[in-house]
N, C-alpha and C positions, 0 to 999 in steps of 0.2 A: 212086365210089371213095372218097371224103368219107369214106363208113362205114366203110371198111376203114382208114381210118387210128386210126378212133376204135377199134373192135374189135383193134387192134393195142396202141394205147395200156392199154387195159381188159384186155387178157390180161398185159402186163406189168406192170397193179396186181394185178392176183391171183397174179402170182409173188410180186412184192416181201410182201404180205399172208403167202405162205405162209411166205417168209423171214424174216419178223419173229416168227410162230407158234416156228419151228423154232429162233431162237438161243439158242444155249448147251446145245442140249439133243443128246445123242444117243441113236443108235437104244435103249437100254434106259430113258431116262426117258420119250421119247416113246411108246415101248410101254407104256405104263404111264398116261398120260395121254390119255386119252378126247375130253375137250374138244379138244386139239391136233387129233386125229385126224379129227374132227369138223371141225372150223373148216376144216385141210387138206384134207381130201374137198370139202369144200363148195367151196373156191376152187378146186381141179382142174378140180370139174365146169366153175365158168364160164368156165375158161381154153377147154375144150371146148365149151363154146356160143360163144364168141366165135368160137371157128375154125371152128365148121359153117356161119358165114355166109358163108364164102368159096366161091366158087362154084369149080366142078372146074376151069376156066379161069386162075381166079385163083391157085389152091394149084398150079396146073402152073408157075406163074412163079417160084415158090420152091420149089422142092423137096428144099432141104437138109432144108426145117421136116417133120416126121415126122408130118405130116397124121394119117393111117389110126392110128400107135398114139395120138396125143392120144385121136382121135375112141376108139377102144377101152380106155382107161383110164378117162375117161367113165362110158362102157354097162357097164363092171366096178362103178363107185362108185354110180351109179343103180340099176342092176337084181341087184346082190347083194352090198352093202355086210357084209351077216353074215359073207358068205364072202371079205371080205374080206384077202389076207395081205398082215399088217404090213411086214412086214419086207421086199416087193416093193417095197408102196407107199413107204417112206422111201428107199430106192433110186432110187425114180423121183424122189421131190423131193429128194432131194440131188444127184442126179449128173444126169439127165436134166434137170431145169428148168435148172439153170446155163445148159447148154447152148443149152437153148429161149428163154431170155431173151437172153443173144448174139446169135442168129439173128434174133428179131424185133427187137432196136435197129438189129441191121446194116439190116431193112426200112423202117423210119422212118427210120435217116439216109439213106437213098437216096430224097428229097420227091421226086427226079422220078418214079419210081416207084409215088408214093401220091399225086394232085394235094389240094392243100387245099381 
């Protein structure tokens, strides 16, 4: 369980990372900015690798956390980045991560839940 506190911790540095990418900018500067886009994809993915190590047990014990589309935003940014659409994707890190980031502090401040 050790791991899952670490893999909790590491998924909400890769939100914060996407949050610092994304200040001041909105959706028509960032469509316009490659690198952001880039840097963002990139830290999506390993917010989704951090959550695939959670086993189908474990993800059953939080189930507010939207498991299956993390894991599916992922397999979108990995296996067809070209086809990627912008304007989903800034969606999802603007309004969706917020979210996702609440959910996992509430799982961290609950230690008895994650032993150290």
């Amino acid at each position: 369980m050790k791991d899952r506190k670490i893999n909790i911790k590491k998924m909400l540095d890769y939100i914060e990372k996407i949050e610092s990418c994304i200040v001041g900018l909105d959706y028509g500067n960032f469509f316009l900015m490659e690198e952001k886009i880039a840097a963002t994809s990139f830290y999506l993915a390993q917010i989704a690798e951090h959550a695939s190590r959670f086993t189908e047990i474990e993800r059953g014990q939080y189930p507010t956390i939207p498991w299956k589309y993390i894991r599916a935003t992922r397999n979108i940014i990995v296996h067809d980045y070209d086809g990627l659409d912008i304007e989903s994707f800034w969606n999802t890190i603007t309004e969706d991560l917020p979210a996702l980031k609440k959910q996992l502090q509430e799982v961290l401040d609950k230690k008895s839940n994650i032993p150290t």
